[in-house]
C-alpha positions in Angstrom: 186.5 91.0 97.9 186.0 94.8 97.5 183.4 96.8 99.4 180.8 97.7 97.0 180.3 101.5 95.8 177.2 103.4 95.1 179.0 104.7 92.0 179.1 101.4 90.8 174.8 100.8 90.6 173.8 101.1 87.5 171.3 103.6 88.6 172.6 105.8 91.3 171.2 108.8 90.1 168.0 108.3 88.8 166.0 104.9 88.6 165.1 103.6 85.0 163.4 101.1 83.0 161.9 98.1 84.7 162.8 99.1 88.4 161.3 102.2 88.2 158.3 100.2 87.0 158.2 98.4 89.7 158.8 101.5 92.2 155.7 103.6 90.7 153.3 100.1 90.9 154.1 99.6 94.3 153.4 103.2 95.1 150.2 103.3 93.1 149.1 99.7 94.5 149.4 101.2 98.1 147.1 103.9 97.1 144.4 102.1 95.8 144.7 100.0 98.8 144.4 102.5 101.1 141.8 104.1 99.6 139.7 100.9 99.5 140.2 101.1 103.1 138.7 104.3 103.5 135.6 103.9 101.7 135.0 100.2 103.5 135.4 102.3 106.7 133.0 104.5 105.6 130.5 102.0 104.6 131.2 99.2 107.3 132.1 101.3 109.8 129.2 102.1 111.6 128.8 100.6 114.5 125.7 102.7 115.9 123.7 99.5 116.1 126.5 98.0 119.1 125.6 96.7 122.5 126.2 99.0 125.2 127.9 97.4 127.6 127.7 99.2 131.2 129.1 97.0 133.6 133.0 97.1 134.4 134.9 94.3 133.9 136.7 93.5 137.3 138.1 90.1 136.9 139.5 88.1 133.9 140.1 84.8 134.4 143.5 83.4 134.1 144.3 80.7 131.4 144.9 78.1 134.0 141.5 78.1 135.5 140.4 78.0 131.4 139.6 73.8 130.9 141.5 72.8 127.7 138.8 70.6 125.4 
């Protein structure tokens, strides 16, 4: 069995037909989901209405002093 060669793809030098399909919806897919992020950031984000917390936290608890149920 030979190695493989890049000469030997079928579309070394430029992509075409169905896999470049496929290339542009993935890049267009991750666009629109990253910009649904951003405006659900936007919208959701606020969190002006959180409880401030002012005491430090000195101690956690380990998992073995946890009761399983």
């Amino acid at each position: 069995m030979a190695e493989p060669k890049l000469e030997d793809i079928g579309d070394y030098d430029t992509l075409k037909g169905e896999k470049k399909t496929i290339v542009w919806t993935v890049v267009i897919v991750g666009l629109l989901i990253g910009v649904a992020y951003v405006i659900a950031y936007n919208v959701y984000g606020n969190t002006d209405d959180s409880i401030k917390v002012k005491d430090k936290i000195t101690v956690v608890p380990s998992s073995k002093s946890i009761p399983l149920q």
